[in-house]
C-alpha positions as CSV (number, residue, x, y, z in Angstrom):
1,X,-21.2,-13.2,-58.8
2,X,-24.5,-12.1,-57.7
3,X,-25.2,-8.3,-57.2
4,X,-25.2,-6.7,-53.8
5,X,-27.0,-3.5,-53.1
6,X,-25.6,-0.4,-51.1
7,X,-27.4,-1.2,-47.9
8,X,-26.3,-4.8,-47.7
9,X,-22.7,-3.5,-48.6
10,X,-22.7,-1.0,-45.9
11,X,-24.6,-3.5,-43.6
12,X,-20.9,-5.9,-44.3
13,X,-18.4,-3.1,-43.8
14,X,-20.5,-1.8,-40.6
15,X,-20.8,-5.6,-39.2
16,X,-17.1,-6.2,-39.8
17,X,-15.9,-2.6,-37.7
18,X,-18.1,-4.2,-35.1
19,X,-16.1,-7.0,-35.1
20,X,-13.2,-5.5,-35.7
21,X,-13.6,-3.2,-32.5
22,X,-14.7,-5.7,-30.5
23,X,-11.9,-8.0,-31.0
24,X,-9.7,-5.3,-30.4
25,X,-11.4,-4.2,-26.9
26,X,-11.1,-8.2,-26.2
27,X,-7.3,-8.3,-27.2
28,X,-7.0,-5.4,-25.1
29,X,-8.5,-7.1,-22.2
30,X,-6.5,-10.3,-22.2
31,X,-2.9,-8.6,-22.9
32,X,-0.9,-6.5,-20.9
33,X,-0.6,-2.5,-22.8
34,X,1.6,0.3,-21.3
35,X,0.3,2.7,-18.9
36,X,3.2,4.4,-17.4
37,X,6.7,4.1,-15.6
38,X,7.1,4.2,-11.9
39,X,8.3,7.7,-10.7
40,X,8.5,6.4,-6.9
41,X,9.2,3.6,-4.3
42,X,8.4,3.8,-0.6
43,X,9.1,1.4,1.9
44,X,7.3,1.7,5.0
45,X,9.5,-0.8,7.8
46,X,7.5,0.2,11.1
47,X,4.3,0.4,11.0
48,X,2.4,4.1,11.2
49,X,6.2,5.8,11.1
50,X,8.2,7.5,8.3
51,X,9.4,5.7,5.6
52,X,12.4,5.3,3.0
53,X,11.8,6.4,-0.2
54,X,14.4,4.3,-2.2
55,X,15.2,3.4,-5.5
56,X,15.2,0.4,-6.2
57,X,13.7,-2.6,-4.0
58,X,13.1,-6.2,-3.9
59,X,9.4,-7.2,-3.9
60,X,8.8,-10.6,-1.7
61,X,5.7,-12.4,-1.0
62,X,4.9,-10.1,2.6
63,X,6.1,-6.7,0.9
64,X,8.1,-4.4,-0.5
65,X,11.9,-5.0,0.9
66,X,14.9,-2.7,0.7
67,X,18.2,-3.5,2.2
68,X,17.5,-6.8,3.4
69,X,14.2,-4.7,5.4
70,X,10.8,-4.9,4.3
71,X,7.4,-3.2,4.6
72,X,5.2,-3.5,7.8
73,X,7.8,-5.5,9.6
74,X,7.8,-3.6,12.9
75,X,5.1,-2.6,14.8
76,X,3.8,-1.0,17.9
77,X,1.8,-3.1,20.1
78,X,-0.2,-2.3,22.9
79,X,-0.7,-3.5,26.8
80,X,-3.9,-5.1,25.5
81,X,-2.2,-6.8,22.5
82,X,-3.4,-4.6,19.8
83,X,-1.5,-2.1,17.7
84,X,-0.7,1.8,17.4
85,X,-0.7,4.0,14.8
86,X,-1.1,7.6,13.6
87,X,-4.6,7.6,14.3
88,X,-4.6,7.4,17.8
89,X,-0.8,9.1,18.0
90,X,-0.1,11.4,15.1
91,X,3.4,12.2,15.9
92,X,4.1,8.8,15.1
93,X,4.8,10.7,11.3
94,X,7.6,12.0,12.8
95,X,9.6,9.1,13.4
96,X,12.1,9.4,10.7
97,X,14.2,6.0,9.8
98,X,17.8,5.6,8.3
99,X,19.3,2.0,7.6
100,X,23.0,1.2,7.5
101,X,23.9,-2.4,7.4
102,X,22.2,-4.7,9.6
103,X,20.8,-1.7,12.1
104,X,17.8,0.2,11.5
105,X,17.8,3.8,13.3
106,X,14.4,5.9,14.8
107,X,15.3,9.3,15.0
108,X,12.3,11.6,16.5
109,X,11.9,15.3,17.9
110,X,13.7,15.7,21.4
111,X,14.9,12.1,21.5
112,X,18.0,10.1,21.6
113,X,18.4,7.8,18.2
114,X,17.7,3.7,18.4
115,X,19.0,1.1,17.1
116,X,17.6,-1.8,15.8
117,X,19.2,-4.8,14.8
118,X,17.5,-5.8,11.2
119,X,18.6,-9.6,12.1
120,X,17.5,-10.1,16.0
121,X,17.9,-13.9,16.8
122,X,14.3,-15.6,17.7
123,X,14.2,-16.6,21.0
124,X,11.0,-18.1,21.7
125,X,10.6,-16.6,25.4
126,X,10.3,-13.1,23.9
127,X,7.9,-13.9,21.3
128,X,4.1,-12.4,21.5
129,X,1.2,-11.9,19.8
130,X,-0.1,-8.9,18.3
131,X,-3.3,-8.7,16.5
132,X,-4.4,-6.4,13.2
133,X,-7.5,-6.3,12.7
134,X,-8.8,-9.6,12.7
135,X,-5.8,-11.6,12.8
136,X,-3.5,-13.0,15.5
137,X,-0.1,-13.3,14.8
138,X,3.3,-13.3,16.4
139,X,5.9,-10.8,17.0
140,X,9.5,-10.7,18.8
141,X,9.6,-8.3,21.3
142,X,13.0,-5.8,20.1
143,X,13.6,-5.6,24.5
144,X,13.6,-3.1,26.7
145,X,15.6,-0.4,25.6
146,X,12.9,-0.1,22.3
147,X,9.6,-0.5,24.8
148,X,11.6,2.3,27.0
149,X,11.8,4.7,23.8
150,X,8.5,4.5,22.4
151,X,7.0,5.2,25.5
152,X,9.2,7.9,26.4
153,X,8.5,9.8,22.8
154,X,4.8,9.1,23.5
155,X,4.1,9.5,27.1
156,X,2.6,5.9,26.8
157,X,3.1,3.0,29.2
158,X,3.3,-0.7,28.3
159,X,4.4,-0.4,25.1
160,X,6.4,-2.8,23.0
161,X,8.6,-2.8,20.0
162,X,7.6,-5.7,17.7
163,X,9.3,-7.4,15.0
164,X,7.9,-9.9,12.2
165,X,11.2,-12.1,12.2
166,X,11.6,-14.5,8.7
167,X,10.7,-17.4,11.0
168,X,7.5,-16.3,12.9
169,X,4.0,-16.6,11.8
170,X,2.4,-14.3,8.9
171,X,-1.0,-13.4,8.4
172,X,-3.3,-14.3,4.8
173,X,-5.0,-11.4,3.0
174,X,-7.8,-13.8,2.4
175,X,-8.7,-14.0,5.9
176,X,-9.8,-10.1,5.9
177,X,-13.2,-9.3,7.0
178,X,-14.7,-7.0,4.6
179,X,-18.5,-6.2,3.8
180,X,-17.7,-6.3,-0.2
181,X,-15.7,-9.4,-2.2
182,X,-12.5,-8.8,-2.8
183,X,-9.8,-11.2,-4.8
184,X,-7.4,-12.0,-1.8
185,X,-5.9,-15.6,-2.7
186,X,-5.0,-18.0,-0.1
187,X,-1.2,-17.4,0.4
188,X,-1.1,-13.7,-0.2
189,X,1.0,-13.1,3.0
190,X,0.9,-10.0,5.2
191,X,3.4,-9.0,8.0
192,X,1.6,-6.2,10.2
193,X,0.2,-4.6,6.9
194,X,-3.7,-4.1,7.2
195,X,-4.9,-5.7,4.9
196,X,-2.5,-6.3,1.4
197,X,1.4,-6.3,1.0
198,X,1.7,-3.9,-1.7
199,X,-0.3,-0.1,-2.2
200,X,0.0,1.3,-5.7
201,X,-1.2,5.2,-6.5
202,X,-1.1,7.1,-9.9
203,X,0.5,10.9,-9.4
204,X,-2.4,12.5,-11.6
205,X,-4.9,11.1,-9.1
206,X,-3.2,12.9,-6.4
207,X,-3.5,16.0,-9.1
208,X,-6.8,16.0,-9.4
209,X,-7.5,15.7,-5.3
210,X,-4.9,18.5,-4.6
211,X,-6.8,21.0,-7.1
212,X,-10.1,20.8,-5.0
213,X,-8.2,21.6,-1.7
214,X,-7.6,25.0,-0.5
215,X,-4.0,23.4,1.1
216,X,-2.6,20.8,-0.9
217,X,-1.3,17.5,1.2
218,X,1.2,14.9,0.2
219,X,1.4,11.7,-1.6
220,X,3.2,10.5,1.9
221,X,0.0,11.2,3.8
222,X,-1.3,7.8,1.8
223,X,2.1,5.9,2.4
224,X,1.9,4.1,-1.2
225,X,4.7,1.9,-2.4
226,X,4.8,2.5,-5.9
227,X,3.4,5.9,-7.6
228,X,2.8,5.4,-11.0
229,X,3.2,8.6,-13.7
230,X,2.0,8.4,-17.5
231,X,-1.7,7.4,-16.7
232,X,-4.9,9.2,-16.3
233,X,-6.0,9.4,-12.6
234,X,-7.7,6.9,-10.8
235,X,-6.9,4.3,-13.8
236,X,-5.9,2.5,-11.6
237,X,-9.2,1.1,-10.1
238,X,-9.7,-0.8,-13.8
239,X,-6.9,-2.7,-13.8
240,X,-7.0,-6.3,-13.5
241,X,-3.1,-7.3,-13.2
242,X,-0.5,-5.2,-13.0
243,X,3.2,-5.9,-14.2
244,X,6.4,-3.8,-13.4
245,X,9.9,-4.9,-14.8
246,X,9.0,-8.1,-15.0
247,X,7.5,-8.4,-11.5
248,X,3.4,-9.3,-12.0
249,X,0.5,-8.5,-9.3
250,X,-3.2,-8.6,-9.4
251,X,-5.7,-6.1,-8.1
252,X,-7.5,-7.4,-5.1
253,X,-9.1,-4.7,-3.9
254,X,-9.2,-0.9,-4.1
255,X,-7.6,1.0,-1.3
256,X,-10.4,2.7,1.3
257,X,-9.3,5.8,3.2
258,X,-9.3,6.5,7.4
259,X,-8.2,9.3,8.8
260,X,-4.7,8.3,9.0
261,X,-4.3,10.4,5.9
262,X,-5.4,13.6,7.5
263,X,-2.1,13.5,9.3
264,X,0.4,15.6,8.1
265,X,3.7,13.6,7.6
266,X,6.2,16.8,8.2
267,X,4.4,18.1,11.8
268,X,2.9,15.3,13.0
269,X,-0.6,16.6,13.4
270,X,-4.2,15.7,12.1
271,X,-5.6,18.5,10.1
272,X,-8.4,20.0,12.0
273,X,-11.2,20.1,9.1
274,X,-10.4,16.2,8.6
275,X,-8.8,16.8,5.1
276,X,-8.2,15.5,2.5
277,X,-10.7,12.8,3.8
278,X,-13.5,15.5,3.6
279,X,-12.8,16.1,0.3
280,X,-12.3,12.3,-0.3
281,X,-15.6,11.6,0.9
282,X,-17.4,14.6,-1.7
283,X,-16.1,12.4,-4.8
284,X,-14.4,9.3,-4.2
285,X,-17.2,7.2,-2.5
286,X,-18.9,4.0,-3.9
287,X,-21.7,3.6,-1.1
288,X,-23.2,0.6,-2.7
289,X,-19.9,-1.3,-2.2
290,X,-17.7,0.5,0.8
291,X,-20.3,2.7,2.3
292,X,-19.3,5.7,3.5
293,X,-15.2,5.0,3.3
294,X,-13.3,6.8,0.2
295,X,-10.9,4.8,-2.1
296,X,-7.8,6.0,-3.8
297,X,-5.0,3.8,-4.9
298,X,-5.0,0.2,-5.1
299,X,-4.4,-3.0,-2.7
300,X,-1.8,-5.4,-4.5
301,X,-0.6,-9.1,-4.5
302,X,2.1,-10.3,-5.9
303,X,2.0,-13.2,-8.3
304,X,5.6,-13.3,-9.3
305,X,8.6,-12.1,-7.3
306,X,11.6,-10.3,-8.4
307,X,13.4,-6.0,-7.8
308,X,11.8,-3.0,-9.2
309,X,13.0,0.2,-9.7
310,X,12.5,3.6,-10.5
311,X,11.9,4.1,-14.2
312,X,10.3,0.7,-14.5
313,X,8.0,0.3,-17.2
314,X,4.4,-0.6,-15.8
315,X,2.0,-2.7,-18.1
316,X,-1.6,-3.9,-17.0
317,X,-4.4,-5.8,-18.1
318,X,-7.7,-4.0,-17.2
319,X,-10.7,-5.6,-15.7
């Protein structure tokens, strides 16, 4: 055996840590690890209204459903065929849903509740199309009685109530216009979502924004589906696939901020000094890829199907 000095020795040892670490950061990479558990579920049926925050949910290839309901499916559409939200009507916030059976109620201030049947048949004479954002796609008009509503509550005219029935045309994430690549697949299905079918948000991140406001805002003014607790903030941005339970999605694209979040979801009004986007816009902007938009959260796809629940274990692989 031939003698070795002390520098080749600790030239060996250092050379096998090297390897050692690196295989490890590799392993890492390719394999999912534990980040956190989920500490909330939202479902978001009409578009630009209140929500359900449930606990448990069934996650489908268009969204998040709950009851047999899922996320994005109703929508308000315009005279010229477009779509309304918050950030042309704030008080849209304060449309507050409850489901029982097949019917899906809209409560809001000063106004009789509506129903809505969760199970309308199709009839092809009352079917339009809507668009969001780039995309056409079809809608059943819910009838009179809805279009009357929504107007009334609004002071609008020409309003409809639109619903994406199973049977009707979807849109394809991949078919997004953006200035940036994202990693929308062909077949990552959208009702009247914007742009992906699932939103995911880690708690600390909304932490660390709250702490550099003077009035904190809530995790509802960024209408997430699943709020992740256990990992550090904005972690989420690095990951590359995301599993909870046993239900696995992949990252296609982070989640850029408007000013529908400067709407406060218990009044109904946009916060006069533009916050939290203001802030946003101090420390969460990556000009060089989304210009002067803010990101917080992440766009999701699902690659598996299958329910979620509160307390679900969340496992990733980062990027």
């Amino acid at each position: 055996m031939s003698d070795l000095s002390p520098a080749t020795v600790l030239g060996t040892l250092a050379a096998g840590a090297l390897i050692k670490h690196l295989s490890a950061a590799y392993i890492a990479s390719k394999d999912f690890v534990y980040v956190g558990k989920i500490s909330e579920l939202h479902v978001w049926p009409v578009k630009s209204c209140g929500g359900l925050k449930v606990e448990k949910g069934q996650c489908e290839r268009t969204g998040l459903f709950y009851g047999g309901i899922g996320d994005r499916t109703w929508v308000i559409v315009s005279p010229d065929g477009g779509y309304v939200t918050q950030r042309q009507e704030p008080k849209m916030a304060l449309i507050k849903l409850r489901l029982q059976g097949n019917t899906l109620t809209l409560e809001a201030p000063g106004m009789p509740s509506l129903e809505l049947s969760t199970k309308p048949q199709t009839v092809r004479s009352q079917v339009g199309n809507v668009k969001i954002k780039v995309d056409t796609t079809e809608f059943l008009d819910c009838g009179e009685k809805a279009a009357a509503w929504i107007n009334k509550y609004l002071g609008r005219q020409g309003l409809k109530v639109g619903f994406s029935a199973p049977d009707l045309q979807k849109r394809d994430a991949i078919t997004a216009e953006k200035l940036w690549k994202h990693n929308a697949k062909k077949g990552d299905m959208l009702a009247f979502s914007d742009y992906s079918s699932y939103m995911l948000m880690s708690a600390k991140s909304m932490d660390v924004l709250n702490s550099k406001l003077k009035k904190p805002v809530y995790i509802l003014n960024f209408r997430p589906n699943f709020v992740v607790e256990g990992c550090e903030a904005f972690d989420e941005e690095h990951w590359r696939e995301v599993k909870i339970g046993n239900v696995k999605f992949r990252n296609i694209d982070d989640c850029t901020r408007c000013l529908l979040t400067t709407v406060d979801p218990y009044t109904g009004e946009k916060s006069k000094e533009e916050e939290p986007l203001k802030t946003l816009r101090t420390f969460r902007c990556r000009p060089d890829r989304y210009g002067p938009k803010p990101v917080m959260g992440i766009c999701l796809a699902p690659d598996s199907l299958g329910g979620v629940r509160v307390g679900d274990d969340v496992f990733v692989k980062y990027k």
